[in-house]
Biopython code that builds the backbone (N, CA, C, O; Angstrom):
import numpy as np
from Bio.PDB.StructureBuilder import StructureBuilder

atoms = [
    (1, "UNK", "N", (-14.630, 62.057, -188.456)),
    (1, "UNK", "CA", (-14.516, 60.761, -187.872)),
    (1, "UNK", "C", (-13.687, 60.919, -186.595)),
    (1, "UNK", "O", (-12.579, 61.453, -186.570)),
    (2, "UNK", "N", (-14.219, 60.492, -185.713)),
    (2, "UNK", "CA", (-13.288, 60.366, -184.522)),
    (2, "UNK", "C", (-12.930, 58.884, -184.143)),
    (2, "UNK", "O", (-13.630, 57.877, -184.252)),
    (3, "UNK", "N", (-11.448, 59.047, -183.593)),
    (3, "UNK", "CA", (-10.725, 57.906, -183.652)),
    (3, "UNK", "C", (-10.294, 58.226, -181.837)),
    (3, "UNK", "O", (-10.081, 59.204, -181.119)),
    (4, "UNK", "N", (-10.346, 56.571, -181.701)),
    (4, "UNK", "CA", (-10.132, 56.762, -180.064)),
    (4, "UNK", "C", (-8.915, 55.647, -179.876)),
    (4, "UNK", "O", (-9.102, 54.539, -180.379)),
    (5, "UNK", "N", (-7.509, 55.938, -179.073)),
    (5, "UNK", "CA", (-6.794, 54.754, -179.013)),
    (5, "UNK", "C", (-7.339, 54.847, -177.637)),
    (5, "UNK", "O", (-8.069, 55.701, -177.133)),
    (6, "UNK", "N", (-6.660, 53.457, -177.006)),
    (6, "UNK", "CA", (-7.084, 53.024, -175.897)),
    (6, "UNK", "C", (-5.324, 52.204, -175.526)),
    (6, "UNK", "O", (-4.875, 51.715, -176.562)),
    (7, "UNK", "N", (-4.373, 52.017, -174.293)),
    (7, "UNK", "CA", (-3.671, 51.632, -173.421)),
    (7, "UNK", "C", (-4.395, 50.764, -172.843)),
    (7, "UNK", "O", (-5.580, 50.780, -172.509)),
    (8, "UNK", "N", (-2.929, 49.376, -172.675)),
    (8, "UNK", "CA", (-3.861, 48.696, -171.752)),
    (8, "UNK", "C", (-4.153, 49.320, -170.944)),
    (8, "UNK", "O", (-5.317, 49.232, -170.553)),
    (9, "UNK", "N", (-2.943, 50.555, -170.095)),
    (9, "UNK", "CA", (-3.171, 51.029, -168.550)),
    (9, "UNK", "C", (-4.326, 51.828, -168.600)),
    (9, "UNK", "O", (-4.679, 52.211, -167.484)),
    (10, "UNK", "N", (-5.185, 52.286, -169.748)),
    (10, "UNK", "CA", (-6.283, 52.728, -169.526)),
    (10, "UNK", "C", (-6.547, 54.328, -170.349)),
    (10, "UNK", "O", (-7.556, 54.981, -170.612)),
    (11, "UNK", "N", (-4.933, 54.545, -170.596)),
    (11, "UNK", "CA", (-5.372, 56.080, -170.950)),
    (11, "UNK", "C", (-5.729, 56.001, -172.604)),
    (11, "UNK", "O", (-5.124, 55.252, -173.372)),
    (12, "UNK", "N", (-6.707, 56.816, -172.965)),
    (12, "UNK", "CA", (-7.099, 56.731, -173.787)),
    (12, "UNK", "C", (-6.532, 58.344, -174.829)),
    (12, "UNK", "O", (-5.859, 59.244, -174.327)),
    (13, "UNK", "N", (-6.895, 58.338, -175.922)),
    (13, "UNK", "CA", (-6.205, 59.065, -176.707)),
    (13, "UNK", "C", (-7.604, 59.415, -177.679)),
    (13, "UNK", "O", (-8.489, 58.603, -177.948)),
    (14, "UNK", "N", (-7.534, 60.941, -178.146)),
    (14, "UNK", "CA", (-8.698, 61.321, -178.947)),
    (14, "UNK", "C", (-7.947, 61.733, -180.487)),
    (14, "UNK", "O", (-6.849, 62.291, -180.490)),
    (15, "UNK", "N", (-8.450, 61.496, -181.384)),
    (15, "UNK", "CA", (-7.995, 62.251, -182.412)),
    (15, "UNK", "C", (-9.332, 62.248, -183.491)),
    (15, "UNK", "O", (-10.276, 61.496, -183.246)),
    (16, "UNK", "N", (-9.361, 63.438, -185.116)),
    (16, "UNK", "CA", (-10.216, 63.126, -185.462)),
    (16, "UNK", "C", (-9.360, 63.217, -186.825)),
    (16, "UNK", "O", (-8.241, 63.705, -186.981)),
    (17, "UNK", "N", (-10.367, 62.494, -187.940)),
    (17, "UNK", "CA", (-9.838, 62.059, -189.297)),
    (17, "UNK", "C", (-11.086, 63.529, -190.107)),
    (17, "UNK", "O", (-12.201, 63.632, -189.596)),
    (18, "UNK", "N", (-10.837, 64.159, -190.887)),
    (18, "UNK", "CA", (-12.002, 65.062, -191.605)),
    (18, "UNK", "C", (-11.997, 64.792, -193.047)),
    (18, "UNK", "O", (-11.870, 65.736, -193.827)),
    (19, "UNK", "N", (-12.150, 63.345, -193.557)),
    (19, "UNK", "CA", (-12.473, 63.628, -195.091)),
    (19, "UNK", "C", (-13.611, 63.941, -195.510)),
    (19, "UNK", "O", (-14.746, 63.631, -195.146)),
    (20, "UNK", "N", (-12.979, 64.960, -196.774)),
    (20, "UNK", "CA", (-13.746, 65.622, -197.624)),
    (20, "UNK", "C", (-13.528, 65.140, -198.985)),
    (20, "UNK", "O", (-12.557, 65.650, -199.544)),
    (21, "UNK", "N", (-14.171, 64.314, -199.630)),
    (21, "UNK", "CA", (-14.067, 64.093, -200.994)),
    (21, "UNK", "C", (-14.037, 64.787, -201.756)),
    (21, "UNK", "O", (-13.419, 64.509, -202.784)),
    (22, "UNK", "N", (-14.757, 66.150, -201.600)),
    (22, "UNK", "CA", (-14.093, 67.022, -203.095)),
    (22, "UNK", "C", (-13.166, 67.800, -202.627)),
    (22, "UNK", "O", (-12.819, 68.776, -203.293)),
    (23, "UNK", "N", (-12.893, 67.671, -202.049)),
    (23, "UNK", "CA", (-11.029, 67.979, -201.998)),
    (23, "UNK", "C", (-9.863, 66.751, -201.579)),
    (23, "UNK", "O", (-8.668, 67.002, -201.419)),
    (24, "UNK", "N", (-10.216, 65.963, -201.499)),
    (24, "UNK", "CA", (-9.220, 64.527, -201.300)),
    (24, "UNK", "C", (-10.016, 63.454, -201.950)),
    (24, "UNK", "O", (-11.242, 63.414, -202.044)),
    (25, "UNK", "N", (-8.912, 62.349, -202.509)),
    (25, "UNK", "CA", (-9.337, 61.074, -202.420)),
    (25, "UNK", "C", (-9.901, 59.999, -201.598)),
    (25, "UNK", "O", (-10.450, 58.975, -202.005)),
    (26, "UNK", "N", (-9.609, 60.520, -199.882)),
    (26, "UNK", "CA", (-10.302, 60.157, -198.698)),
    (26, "UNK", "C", (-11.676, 59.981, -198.244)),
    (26, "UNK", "O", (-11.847, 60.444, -197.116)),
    (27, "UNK", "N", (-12.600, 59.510, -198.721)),
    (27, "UNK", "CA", (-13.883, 59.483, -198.554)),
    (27, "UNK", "C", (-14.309, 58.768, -196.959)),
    (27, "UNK", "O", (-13.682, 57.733, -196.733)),
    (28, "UNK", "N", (-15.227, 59.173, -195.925)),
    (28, "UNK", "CA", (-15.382, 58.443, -194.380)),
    (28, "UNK", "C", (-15.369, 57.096, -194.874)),
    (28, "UNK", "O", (-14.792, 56.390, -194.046)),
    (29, "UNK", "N", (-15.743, 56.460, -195.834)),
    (29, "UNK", "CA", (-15.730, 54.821, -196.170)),
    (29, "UNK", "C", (-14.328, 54.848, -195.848)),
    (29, "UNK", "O", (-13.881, 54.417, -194.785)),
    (30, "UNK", "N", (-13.639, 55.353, -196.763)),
    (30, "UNK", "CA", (-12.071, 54.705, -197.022)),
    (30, "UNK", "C", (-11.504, 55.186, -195.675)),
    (30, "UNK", "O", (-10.401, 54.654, -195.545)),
    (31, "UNK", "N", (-11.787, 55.963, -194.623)),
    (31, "UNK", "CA", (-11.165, 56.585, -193.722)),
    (31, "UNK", "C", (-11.697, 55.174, -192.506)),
    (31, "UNK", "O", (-11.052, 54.552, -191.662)),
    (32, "UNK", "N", (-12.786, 55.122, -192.835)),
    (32, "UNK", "CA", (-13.134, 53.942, -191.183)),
    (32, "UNK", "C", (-12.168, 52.394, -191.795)),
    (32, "UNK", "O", (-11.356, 51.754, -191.127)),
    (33, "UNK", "N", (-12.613, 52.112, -193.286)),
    (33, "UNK", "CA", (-11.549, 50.872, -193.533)),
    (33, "UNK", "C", (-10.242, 50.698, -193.553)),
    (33, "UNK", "O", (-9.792, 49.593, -193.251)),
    (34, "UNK", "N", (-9.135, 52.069, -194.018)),
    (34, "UNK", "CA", (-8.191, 52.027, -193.473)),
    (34, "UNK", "C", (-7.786, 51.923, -192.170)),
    (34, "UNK", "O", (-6.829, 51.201, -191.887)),
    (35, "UNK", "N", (-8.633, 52.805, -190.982)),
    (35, "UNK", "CA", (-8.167, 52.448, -189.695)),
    (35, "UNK", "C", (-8.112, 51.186, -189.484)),
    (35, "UNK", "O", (-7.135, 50.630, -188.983)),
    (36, "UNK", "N", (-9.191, 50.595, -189.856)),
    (36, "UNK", "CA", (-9.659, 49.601, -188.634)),
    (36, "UNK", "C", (-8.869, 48.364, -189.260)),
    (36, "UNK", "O", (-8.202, 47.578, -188.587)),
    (37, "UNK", "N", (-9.056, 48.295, -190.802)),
    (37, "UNK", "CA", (-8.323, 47.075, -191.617)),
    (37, "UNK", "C", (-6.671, 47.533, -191.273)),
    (37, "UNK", "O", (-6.346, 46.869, -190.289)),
    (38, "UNK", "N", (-5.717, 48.257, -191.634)),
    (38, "UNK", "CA", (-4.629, 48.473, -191.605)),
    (38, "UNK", "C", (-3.643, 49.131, -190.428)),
    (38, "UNK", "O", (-2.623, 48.637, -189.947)),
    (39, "UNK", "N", (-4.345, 50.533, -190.094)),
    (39, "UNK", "CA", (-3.465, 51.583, -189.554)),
    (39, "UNK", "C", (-3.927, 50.805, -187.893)),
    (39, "UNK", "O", (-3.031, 50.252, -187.254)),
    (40, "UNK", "N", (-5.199, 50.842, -187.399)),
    (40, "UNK", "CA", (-5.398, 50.142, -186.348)),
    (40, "UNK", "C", (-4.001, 48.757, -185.862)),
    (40, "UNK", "O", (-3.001, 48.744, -185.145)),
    (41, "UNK", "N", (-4.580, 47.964, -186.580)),
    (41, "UNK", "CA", (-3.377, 46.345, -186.393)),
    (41, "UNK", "C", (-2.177, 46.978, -186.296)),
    (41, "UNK", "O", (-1.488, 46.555, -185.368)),
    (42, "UNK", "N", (-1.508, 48.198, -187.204)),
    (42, "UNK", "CA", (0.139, 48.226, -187.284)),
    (42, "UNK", "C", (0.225, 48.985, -186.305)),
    (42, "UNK", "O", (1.386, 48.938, -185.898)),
    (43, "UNK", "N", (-0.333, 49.605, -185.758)),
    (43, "UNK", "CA", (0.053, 50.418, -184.225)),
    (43, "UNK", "C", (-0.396, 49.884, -183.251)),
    (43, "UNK", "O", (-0.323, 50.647, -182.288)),
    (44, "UNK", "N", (-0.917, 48.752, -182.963)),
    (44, "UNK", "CA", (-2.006, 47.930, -181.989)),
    (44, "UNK", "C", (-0.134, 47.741, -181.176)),
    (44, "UNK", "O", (0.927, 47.650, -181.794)),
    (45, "UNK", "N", (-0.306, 47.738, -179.996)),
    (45, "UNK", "CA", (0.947, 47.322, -178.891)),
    (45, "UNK", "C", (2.053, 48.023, -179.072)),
    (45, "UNK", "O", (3.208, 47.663, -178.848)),
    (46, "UNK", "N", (1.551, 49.350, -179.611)),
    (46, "UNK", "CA", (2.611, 50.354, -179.205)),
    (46, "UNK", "C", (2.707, 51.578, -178.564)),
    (46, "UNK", "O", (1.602, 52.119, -178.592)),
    (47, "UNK", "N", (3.615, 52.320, -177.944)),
    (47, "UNK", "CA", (3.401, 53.264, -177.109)),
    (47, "UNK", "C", (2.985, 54.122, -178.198)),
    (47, "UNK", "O", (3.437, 54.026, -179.339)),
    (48, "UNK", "N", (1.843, 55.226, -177.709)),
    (48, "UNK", "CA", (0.418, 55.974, -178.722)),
    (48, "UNK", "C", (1.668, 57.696, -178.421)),
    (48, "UNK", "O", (1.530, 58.890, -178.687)),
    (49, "UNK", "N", (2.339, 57.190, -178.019)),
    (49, "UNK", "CA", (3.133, 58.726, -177.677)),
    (49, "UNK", "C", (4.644, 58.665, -178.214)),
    (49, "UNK", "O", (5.350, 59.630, -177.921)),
    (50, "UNK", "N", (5.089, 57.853, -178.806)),
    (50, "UNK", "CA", (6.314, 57.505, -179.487)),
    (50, "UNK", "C", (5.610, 58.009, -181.057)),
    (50, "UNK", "O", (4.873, 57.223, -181.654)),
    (51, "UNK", "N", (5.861, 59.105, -181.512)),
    (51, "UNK", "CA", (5.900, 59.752, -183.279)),
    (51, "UNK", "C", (6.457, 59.204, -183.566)),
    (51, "UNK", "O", (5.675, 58.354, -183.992)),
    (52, "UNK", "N", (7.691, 58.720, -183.829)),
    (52, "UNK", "CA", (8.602, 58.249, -185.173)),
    (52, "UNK", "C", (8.012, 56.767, -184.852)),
    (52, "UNK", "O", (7.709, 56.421, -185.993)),
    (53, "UNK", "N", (7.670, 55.709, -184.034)),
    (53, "UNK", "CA", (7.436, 54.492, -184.427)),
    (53, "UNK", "C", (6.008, 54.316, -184.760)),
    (53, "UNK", "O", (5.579, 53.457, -185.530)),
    (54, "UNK", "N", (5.136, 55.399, -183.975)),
    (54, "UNK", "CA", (3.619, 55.139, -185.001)),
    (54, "UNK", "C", (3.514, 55.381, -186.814)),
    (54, "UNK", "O", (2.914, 54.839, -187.742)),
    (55, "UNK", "N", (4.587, 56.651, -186.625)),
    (55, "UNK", "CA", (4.556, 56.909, -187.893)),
    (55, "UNK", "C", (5.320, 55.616, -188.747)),
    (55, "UNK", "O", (4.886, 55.222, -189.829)),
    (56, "UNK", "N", (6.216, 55.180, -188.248)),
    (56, "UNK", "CA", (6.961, 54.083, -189.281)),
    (56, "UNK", "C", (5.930, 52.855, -189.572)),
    (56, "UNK", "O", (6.046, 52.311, -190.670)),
    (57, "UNK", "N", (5.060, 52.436, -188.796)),
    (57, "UNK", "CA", (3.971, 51.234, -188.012)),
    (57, "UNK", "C", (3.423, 51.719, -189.435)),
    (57, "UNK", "O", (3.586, 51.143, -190.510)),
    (58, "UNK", "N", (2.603, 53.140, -189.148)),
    (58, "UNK", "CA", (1.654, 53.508, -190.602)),
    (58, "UNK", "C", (2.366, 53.223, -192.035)),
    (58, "UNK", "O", (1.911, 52.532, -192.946)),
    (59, "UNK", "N", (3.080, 53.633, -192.016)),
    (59, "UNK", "CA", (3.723, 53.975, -192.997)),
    (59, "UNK", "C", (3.961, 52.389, -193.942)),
    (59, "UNK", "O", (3.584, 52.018, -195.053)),
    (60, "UNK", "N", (4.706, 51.805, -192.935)),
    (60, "UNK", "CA", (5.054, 50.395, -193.189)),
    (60, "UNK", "C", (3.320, 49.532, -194.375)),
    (60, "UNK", "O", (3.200, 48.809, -195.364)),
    (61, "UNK", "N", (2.307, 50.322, -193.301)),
    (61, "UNK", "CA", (0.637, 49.691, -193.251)),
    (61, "UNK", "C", (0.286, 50.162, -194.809)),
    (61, "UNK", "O", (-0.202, 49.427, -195.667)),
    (62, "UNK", "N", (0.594, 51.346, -194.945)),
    (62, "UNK", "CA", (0.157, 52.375, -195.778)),
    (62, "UNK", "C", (0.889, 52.905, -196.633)),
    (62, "UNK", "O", (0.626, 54.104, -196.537)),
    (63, "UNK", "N", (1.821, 52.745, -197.593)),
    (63, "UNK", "CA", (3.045, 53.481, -198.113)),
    (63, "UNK", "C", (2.601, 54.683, -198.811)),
    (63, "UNK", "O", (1.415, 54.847, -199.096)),
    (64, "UNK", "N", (3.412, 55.435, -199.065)),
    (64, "UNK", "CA", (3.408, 56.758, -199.955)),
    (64, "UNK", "C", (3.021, 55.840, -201.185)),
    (64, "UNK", "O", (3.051, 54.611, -201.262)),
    (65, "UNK", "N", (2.736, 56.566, -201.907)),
    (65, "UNK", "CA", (2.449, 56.209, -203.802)),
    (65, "UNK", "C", (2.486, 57.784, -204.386)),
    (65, "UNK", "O", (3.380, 58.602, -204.173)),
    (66, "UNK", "N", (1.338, 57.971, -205.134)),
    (66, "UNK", "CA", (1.188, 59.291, -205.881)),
    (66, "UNK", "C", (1.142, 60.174, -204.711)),
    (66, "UNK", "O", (1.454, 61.364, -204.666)),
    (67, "UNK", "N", (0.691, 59.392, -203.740)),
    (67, "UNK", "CA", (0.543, 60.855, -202.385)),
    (67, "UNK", "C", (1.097, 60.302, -201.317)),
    (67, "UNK", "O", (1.785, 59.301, -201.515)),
    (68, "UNK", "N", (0.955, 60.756, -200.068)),
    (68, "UNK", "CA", (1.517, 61.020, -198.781)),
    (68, "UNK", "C", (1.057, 59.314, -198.417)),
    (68, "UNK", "O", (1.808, 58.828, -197.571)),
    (69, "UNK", "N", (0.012, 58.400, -198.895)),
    (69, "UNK", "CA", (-0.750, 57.729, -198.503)),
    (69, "UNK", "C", (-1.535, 57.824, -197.128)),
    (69, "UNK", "O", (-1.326, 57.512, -195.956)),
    (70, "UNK", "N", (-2.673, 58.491, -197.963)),
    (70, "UNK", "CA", (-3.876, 57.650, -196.607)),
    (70, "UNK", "C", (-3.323, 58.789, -195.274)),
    (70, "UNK", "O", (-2.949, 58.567, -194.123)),
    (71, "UNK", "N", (-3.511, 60.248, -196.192)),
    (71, "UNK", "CA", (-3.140, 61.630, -194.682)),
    (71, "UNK", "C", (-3.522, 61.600, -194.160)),
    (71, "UNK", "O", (-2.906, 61.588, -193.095)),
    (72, "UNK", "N", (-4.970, 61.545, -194.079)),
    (72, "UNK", "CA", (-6.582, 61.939, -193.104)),
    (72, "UNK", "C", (-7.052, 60.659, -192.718)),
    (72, "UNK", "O", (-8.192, 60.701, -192.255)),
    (73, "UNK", "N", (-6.548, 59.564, -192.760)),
    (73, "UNK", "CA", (-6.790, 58.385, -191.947)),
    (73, "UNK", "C", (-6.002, 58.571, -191.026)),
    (73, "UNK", "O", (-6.397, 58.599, -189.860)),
    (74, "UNK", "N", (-4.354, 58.782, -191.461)),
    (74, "UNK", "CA", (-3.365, 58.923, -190.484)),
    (74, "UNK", "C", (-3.462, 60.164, -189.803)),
    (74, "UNK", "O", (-2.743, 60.558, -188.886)),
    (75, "UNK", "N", (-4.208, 60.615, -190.221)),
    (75, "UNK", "CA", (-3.970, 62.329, -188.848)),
    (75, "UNK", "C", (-4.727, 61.804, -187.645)),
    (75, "UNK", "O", (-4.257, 62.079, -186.542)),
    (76, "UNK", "N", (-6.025, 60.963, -187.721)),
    (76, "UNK", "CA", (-6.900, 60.326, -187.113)),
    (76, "UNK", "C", (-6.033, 59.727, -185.773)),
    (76, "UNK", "O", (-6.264, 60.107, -184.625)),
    (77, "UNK", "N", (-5.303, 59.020, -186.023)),
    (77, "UNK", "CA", (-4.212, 58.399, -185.541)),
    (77, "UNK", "C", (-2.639, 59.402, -184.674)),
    (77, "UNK", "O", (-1.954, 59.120, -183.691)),
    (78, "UNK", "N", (-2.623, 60.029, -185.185)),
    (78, "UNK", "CA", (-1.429, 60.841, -184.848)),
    (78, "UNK", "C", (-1.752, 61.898, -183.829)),
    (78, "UNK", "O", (-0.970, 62.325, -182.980)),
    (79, "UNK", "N", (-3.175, 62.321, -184.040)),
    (79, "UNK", "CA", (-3.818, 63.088, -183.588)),
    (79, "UNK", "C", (-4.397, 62.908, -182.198)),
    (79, "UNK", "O", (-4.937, 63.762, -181.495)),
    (80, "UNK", "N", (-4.211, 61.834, -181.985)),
    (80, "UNK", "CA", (-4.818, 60.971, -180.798)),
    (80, "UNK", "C", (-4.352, 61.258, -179.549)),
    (80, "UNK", "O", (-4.249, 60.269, -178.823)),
    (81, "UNK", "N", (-4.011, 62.396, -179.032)),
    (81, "UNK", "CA", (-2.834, 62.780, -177.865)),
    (81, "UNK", "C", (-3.368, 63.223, -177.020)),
    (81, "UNK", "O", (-2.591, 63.259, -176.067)),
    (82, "UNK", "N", (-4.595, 63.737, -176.692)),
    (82, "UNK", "CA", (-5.603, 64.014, -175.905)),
    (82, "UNK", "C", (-5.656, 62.948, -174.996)),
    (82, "UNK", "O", (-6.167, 61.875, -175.315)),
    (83, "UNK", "N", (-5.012, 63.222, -173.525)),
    (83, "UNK", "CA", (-5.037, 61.743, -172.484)),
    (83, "UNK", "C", (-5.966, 62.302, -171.489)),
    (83, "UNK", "O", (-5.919, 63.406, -170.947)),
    (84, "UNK", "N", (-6.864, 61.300, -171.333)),
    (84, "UNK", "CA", (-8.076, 60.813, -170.302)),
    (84, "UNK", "C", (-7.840, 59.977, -169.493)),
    (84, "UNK", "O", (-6.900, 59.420, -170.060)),
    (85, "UNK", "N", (-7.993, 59.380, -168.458)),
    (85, "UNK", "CA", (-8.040, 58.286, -167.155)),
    (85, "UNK", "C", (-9.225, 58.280, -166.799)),
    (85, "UNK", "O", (-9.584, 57.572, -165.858)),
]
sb = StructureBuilder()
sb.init_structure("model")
sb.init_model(0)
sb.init_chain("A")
sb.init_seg("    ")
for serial, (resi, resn, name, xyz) in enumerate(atoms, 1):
    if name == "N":
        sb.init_residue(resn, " ", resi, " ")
    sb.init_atom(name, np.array(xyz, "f"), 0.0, 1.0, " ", f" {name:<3s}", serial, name[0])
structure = sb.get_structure()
């Protein structure tokens, strides 16, 4: 899955999400609905290059439980550092 942020000023950001269901609970369903329902909105108006507040944004969206919550949605996201104009 590839995940694209976007700046208002324009620069855009690449990252990609790789679930594999038989090795994670992450299936591409659960990977496009977490972005777009959760991890999307809690990082929406923030700087895409600040780590500790995207990660807190997710985190806040997504909590740990039995696991890390929701890795390979969030790598999608974190991953996004690739800048274009």
């Amino acid at each position: 899955m590839l995940v694209k942020l976007t700046c208002e000023d324009g620069t855009v950001g690449w990252g990609q999400s790789v679930p594999l269901p038989t090795w994670s609970y992450e299936t591409p369903e659960s990977v496009v609905s977490t972005i777009q329902d959760y991890l999307a909105p809690a990082v929406m108006g923030q700087n895409i290059f600040d780590r500790e507040s995207i990660h807190l944004a997710m985190k806040k969206a997504i909590a740990s439980s039995f696991s890390t919550g929701a890795p390979i949605a969030k790598a999608g996201i974190d991953l996004a550092k690739t800048v274009n104009k």
